[in-house]
Every structure is written in C-alpha cells, then in structure tokens.
C-alpha positions as CSV (number, residue, x, y, z in Angstrom):
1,X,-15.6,0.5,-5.2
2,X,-18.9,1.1,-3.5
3,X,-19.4,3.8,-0.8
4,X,-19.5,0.6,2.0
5,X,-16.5,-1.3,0.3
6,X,-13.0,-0.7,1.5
7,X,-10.3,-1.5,-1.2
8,X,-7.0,-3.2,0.2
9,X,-4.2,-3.1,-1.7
10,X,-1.2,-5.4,-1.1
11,X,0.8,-9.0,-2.0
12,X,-1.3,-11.8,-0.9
13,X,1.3,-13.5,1.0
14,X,3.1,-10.3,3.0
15,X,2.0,-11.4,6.7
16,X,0.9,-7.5,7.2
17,X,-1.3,-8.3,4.2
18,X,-2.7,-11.5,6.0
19,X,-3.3,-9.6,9.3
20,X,-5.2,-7.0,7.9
21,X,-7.0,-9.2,5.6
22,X,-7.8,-11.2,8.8
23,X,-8.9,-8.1,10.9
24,X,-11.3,-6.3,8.7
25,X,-13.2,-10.2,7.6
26,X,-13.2,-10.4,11.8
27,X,-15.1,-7.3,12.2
28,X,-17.1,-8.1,9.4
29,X,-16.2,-5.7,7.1
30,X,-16.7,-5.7,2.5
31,X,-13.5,-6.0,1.6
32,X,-11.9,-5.7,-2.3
33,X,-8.7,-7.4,-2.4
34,X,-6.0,-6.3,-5.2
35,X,-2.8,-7.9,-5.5
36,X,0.0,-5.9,-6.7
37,X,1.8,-8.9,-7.9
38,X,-1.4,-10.3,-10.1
39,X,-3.2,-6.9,-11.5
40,X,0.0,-4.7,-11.0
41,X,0.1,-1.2,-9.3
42,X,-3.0,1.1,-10.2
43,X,-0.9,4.2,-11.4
44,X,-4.4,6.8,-11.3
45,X,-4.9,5.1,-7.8
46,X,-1.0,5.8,-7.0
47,X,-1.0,9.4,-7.6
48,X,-3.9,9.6,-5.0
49,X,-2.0,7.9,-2.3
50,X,1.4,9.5,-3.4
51,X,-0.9,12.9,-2.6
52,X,-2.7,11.6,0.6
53,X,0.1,10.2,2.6
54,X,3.5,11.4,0.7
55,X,5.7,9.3,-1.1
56,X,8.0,8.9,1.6
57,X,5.7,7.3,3.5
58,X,4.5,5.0,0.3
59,X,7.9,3.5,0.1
60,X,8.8,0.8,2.3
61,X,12.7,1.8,2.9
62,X,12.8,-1.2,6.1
63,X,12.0,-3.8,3.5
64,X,13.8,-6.5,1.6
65,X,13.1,-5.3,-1.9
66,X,14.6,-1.6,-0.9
67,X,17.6,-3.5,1.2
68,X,18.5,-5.2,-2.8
69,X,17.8,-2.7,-4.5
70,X,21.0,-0.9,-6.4
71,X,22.4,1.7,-3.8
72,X,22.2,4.2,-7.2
73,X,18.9,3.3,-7.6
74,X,18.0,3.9,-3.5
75,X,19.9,7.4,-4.4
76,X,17.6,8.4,-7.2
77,X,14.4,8.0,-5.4
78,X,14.9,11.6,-4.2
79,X,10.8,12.7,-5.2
80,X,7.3,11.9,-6.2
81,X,8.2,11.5,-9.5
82,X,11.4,9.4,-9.1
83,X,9.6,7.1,-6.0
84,X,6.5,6.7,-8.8
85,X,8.7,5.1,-11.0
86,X,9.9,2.8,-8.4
87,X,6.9,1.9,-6.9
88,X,5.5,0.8,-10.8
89,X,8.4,-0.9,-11.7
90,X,9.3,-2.9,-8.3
91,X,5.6,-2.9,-6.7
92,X,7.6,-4.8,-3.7
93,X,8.8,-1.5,-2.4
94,X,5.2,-0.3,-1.7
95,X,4.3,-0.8,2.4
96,X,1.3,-2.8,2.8
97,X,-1.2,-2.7,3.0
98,X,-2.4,0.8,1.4
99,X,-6.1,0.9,2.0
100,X,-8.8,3.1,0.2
101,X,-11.3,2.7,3.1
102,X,-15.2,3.5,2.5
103,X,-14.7,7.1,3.4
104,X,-12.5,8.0,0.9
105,X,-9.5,8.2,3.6
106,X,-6.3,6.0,2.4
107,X,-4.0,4.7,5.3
108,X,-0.9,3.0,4.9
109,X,0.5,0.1,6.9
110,X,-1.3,-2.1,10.2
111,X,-2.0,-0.8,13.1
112,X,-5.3,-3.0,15.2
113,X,-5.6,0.2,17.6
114,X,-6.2,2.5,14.7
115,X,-8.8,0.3,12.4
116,X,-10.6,-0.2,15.5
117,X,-10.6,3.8,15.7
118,X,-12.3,3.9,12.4
C-alpha cells in the first residue's frame, strides 16, 4: 500500500462492496481491491482492525452468514480471540467493507456522508 492508496477490503459482489467501490472510483480516488473470498482474510491486517475498531464491531451479527451460523457457535464468539477465529474461518461474517484508508485510519462499513468527510 502506498501512502496515497486506500486498501478496501471486502466480497466483490456484497452491494455495500459495489457502493463503496463505486464512490471512491467517482471521486477519483487509488483504490487496492482485496477479496476475502479469492486471497482470504489477512490475519496480520486482522489483528490491526480487531485493535482499531473492536471486534464487535468487525463482526457483522445483522448478516446472513451470522443468521446460519450454529446458535453454539454465535455463543462462543464471546472475544477477540474467539471472533478471530470466526472471522478466518467464515470470512462472510466480516462487515464490509473494512477500509485501510491512506492515512493509516481503518473504518468499517458505508456511510457517503462520512467518506465525503475524509
């Protein structure tokens, strides 16, 4: 990642994915794309989010993959550690987009009002 690049992380075809990916070409900004479901979850960049924004806030508990998921399983994601392992082995669970932006911030999720902020 160069210092003018922002990284975006996410599933190519989650619509929150598209709109971001859409926004930040619109305003023109160098974009990385990495696709959970094609290069998997970084786990060094993981432990940066998990530290920047809180697990709880890394795992998307609205979302389809948590909705299937085994009510034991929803149970034992009761940590860091515990949502880590979830988030590696079911990278479906992650909200989307988490993105590294050129300032070294990391936000999680779409919201138009506060890109434009940035």
């Amino acid at each position: 990642m160069t210092s003018m690049t922002i990284t975006l992380y996410g599933i190519s075809n989650c619509d929150t994915v598209k709109k971001a990916r859409a926004w930040l070409q619109a305003q023109g900004r160098e974009t990385q794309f990495h696709d959970f479901k094609k290069a998997g979850v970084p786990v060094d960049r993981l432990d940066a989010w998990v530290h920047a924004v809180g697990w709880e806030r890394l795992v998307n508990r609205k979302g389809t993959t948590w909705r299937q998921l085994d009510p034991s399983l929803q149970a034992s994601v009761v940590d860091a550690a515990s949502a880590k392992r979830l988030m590696l082995a079911q990278a479906s669970v992650i909200k989307r987009p988490v993105v590294e932006w050129a300032d070294g911030a990391i936000t999680v999720g779409f919201s138009e009002p506060d890109w434009a902020a940035r």
